[in-house]
C-alpha positions in Angstrom: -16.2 -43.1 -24.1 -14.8 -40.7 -21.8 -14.5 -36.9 -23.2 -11.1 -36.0 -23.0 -11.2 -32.3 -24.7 -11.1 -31.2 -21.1 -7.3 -32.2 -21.0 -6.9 -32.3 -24.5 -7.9 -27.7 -25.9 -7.1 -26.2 -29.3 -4.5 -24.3 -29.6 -6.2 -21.4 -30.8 -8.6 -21.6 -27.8 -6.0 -21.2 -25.3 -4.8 -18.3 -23.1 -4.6 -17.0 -20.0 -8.3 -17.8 -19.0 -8.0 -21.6 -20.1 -5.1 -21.9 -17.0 -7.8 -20.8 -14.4 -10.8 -22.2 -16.0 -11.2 -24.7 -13.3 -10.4 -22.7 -10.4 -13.3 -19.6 -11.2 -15.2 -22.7 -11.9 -14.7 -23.3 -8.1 -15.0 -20.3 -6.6 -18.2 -19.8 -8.3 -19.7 -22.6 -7.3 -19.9 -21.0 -3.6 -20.2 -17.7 -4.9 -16.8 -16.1 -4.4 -15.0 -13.9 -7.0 -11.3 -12.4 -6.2 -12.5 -10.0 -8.9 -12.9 -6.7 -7.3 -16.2 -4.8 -8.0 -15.8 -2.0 -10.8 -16.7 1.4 -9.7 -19.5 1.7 -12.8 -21.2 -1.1 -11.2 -24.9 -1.0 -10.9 -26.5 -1.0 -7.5 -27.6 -4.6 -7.9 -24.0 -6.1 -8.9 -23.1 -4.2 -5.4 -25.7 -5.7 -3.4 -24.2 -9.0 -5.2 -20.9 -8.7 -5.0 -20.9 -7.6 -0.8 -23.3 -10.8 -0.3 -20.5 -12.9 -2.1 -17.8 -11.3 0.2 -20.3 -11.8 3.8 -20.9 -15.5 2.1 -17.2 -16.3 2.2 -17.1 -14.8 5.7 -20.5 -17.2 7.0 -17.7 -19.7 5.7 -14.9 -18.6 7.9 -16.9 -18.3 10.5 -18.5 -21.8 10.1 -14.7 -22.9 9.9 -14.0 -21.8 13.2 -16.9 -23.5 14.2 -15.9 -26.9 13.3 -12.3 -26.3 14.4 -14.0 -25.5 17.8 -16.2 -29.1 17.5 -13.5 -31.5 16.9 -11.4 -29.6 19.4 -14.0 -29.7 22.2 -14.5 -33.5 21.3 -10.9 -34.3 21.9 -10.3 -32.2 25.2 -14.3 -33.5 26.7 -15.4 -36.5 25.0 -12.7 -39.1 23.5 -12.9 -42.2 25.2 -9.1 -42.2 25.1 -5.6 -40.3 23.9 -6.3 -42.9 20.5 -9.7 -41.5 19.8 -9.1 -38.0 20.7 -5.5 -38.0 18.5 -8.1 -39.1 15.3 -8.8 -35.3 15.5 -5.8 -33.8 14.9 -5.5 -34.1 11.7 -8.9 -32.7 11.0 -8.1 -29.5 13.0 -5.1 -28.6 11.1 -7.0 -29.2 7.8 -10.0 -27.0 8.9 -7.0 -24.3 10.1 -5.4 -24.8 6.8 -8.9 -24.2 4.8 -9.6 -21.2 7.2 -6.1 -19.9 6.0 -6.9 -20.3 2.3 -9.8 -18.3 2.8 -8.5 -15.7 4.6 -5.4 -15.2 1.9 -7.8 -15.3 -1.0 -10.6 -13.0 0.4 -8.2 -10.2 1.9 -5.6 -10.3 -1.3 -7.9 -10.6 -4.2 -6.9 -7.7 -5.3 -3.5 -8.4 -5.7 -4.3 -12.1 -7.2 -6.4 -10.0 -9.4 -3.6 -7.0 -10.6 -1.1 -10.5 -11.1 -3.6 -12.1 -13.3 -4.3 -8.7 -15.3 -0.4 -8.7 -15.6 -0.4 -12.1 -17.1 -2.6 -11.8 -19.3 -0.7 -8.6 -20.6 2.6 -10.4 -21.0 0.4 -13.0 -23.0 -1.0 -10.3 -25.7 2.9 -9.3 -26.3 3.6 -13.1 -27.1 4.0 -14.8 -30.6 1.7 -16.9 -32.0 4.8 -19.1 -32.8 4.6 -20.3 -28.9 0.9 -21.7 -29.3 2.0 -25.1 -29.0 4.5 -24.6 -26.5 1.6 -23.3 -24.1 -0.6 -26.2 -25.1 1.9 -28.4 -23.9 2.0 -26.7 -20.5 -2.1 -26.2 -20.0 -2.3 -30.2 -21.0 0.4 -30.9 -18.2 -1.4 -28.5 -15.6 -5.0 -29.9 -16.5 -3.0 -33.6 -15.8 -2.3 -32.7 -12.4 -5.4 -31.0 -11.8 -7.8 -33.9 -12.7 -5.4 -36.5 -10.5 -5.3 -33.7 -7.6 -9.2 -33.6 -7.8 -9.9 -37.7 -8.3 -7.7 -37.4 -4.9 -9.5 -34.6 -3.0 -13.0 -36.0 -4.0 -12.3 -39.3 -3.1 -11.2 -38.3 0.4 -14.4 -35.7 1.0 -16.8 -38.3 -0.2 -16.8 -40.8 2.6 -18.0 -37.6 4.8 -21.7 -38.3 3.4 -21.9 -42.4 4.3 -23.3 -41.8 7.6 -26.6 -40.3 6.2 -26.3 -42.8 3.1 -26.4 -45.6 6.1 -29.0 -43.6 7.9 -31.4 -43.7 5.4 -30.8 -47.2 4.2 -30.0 -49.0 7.5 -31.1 -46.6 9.9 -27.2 -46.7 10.8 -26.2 -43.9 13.3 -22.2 -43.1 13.0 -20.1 -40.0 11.9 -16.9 -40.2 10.3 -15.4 -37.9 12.3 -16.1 -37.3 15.7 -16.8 -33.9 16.5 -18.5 -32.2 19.9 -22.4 -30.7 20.0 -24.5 -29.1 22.6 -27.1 -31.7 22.1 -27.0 -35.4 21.6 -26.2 -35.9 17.7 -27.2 -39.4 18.1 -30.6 -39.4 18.2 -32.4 -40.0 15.4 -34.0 -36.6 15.3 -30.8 -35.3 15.4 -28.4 -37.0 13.4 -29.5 -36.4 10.0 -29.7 -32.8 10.1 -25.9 -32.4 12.2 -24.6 -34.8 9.2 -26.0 -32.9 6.1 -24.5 -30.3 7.6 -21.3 -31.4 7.8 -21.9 -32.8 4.5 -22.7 -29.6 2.9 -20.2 -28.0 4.9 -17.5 -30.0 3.6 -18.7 -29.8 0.0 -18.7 -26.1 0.8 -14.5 -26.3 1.7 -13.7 -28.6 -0.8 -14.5 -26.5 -3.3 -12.5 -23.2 -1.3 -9.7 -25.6 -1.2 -9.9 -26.4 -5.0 -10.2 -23.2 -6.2 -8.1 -21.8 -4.0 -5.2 -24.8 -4.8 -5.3 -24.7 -8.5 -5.3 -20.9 -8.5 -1.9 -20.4 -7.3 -0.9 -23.6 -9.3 -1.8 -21.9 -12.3 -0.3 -18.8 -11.6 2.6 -20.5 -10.9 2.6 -22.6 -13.8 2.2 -19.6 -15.9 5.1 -17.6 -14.8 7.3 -20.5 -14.8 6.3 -20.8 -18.7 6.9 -17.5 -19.2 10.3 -17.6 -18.1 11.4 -20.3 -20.0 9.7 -18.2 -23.3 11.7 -15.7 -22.6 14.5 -17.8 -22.5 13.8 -19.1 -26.4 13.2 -15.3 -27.3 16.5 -14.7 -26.1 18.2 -17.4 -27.7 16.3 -16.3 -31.4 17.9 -12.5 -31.0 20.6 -14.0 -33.5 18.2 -13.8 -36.2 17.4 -10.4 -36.5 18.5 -7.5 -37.7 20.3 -4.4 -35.6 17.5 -2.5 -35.4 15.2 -4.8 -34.6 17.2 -7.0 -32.0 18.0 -3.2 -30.0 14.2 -2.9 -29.5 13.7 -6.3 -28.7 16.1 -6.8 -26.2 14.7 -3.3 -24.4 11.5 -5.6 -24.6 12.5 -8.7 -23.4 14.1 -6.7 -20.1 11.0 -4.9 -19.0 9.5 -8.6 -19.3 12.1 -10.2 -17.3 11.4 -7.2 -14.7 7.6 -7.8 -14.7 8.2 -11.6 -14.3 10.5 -11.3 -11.6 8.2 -8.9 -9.7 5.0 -11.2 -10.5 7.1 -13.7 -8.6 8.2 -11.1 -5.8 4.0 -10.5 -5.4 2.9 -14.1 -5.5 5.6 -14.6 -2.3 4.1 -11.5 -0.9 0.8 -13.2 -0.7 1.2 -16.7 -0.1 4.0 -16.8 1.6 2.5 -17.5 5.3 0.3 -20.0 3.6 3.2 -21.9 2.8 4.9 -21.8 5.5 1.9 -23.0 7.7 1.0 -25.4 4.2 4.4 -27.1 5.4 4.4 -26.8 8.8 0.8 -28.6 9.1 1.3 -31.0 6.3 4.3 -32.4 8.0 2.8 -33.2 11.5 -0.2 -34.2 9.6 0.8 -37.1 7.3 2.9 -38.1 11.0 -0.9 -38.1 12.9 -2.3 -39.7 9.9 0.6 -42.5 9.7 -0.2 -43.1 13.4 -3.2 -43.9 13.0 -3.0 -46.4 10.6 -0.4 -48.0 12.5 -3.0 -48.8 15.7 -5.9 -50.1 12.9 -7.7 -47.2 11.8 -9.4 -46.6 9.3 -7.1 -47.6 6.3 -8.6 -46.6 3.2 -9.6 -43.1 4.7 -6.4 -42.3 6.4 -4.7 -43.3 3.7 -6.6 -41.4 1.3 -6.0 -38.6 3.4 -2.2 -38.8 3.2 -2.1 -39.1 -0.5 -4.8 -35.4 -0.7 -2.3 -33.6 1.6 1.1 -35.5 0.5 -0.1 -34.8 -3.5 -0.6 -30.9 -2.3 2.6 -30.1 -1.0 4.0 -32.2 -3.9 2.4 -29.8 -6.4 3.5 -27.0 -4.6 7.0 -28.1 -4.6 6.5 -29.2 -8.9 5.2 -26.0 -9.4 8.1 -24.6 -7.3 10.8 -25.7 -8.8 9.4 -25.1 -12.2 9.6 -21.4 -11.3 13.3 -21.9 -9.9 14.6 -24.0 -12.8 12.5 -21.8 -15.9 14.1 -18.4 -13.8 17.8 -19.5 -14.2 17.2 -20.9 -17.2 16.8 -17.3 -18.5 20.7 -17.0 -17.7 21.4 -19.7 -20.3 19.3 -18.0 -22.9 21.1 -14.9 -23.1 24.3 -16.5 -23.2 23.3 -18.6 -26.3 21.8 -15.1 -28.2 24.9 -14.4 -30.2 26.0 -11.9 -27.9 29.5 -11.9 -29.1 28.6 -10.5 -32.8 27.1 -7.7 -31.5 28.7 -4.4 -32.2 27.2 -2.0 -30.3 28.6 -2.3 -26.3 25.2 -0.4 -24.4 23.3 -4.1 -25.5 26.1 -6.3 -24.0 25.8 -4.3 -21.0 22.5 -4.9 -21.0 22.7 -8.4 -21.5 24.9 -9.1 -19.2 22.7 -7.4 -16.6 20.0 -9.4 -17.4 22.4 -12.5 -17.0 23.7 -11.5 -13.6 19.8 -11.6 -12.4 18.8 -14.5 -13.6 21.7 -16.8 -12.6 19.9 -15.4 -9.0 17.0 -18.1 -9.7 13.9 -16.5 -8.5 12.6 -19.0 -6.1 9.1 -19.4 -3.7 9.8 -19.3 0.3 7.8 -20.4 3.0 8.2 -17.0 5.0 12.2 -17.8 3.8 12.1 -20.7 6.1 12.4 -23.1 3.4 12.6 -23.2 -0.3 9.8 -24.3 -2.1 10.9 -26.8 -4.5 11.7 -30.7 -5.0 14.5 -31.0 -2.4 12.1 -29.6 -0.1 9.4 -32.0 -0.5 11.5 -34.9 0.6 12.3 -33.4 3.4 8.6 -33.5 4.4 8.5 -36.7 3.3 
């Protein structure tokens, strides 16, 4: 029997930690951390922590290096336009991957002050919502798993030319790329393909973490919008004196949330915007591909990794646009017309005027990121 707690946690387990579980789980695994260093550190957590940062440079740098590969193939060695076209799509995903890194290692300390913000809003919240953020962690670990099932089943068929090496004595890459020596011979091949094995294992795993971190973050402020909608909605219930100082609450967390959705735009906005751009002439190299007999199952594959990404983004999107105004409705259903006292109607309807504004992700404010969207790049 499979174990299923993974998508299944306890409710009394779950905060902010559980939503990017998975994604620190990545980043470890090639020694990254967007935690920044504290200033008590010892001299060995320094020494650490700047090899971590150098390691995810060697990474960047190795990422330009493949980018220059395929390129080089294309522009010296394709037989034909057919051949040297396979490429494209492989440049743009190395670009993309090289932009995921770049975002992640020169804003971690903004991811980090967002997340820290978070996990304020979530000490503030009452324990009468524990089910309610089960509910969304189960959906977000759904997505996740399909979204990994997806990316490893794409990565994997980058390590068959050394499985066929060894077993056959088979000499073919996956991908074409360019070296100053001949790859081909035996003596060769097998150390050029476990190292674009490894290499690939490496980016997988940046692209992972580096995926599911902003889909968590989003997921979280999109369910922290719609719990401040049900807060507003229960301000019927209590008493003057305590629905005056819970109102003045609920505002400063409707201002937090709508600047925690000003910051994430502030950091990932490029990457969207060139997430889109590339996606979009991707999926059209891919489908080309396919159409003159390539490699089905792989191109395929391939389509459904980058079509499922900018899918999620666009979910994850619009749950962010839809929770935001949905904070409109919530103050409107508070019982605001038994209230005496004028200063909190004011207030209210302040709040309302805001939120009917949905707060919404742009690519660069190119394009919206949300469901409409995605069939346009479709």
């Amino acid at each position: 029997m499979v174990n299923l707690r993974w998508l299944n946690p306890s409710e009394d387990k779950i905060n902010f930690e559980s939503f990017v579980k998975f994604s620190n789980i990545c980043f470890k695994l090639v020694f990254f951390t967007y935690r920044p260093l504290d200033e008590a550190s010892s001299f060995v957590k320094k020494i650490v922590y700047a090899a971590r940062i150098i390691l995810s440079i060697i990474t960047l740098f190795g990422n330009g290096l493949i980018v220059t590969s395929l390129t080089l193939f294309s522009l010296l060695d394709a037989s034909d336009i057919l051949e040297a076209s396979a490429n494209v799509p492989f440049v743009f995903t190395e670009l993309l991957i090289a932009v995921r890194i770049i975002v992640i290692l020169f804003s971690k300390q903004k991811v980090w002050m967002i997340c820290n913000e978070l996990k304020s809003l979530e000490l503030n919240r009452e324990s009468k919502f524990k089910k309610f953020v089960k509910e969304n962690l189960k959906e977000y670990l759904r997505f996740i798993t399909t979204y990994v099932i997806v990316m490893v089943g794409v990565m994997a068929p980058i390590g068959f030319p050394m499985i066929q090496f060894l077993i056959n004595g088979t000499i073919s890459f996956q991908i074409n790329h360019w070296t100053p020596y001949d790859s081909h011979t035996p003596g060769n091949f097998l150390p050029t393909s476990l190292f674009i094995f490894v290499f690939a294992i490496n980016c997988m795993f940046y692209m992972m973490g580096t995926d599911s971190l902003l889909y968590s973050l989003m997921t979280v402020v999109a369910m922290e919008f719609n719990i401040l909608k049900i807060d507003f909605t229960q301000l019927k219930s209590l008493t003057n004196d305590e629905r005056n100082k819970k109102i003045n609450e609920l505002i400063a967390t409707h201002n937090k949330l709508l600047e925690l959705a000003d910051d994430l735009q502030s950091i990932y906005g490029f990457f969207l915007l060139y997430n889109f751009l590339t996606s979009s002439l991707m999926m059209c190299f891919l489908a080309f591909q396919i159409s003159t007999g390539g490699d089905i199952g792989f191109y395929a594959s391939t389509i459904a990794m980058v079509g499922g990404q900018v899918l999620l983004l666009c979910f994850y999107g619009q749950k962010i646009l839809d929770s935001s105004s949905d904070v409109a409705s919530g103050v409107y259903e508070c019982g605001w017309e038994e209230f005496k006292d004028k200063s909190l109607k004011k207030k209210l309807l302040l709040v309302m005027m805001r939120a009917q504004n949905s707060k919404k992700l742009t690519a660069m404010g190119y394009v919206d990121i949300s469901l409409r969207t995605f069939t346009t790049v479709r």
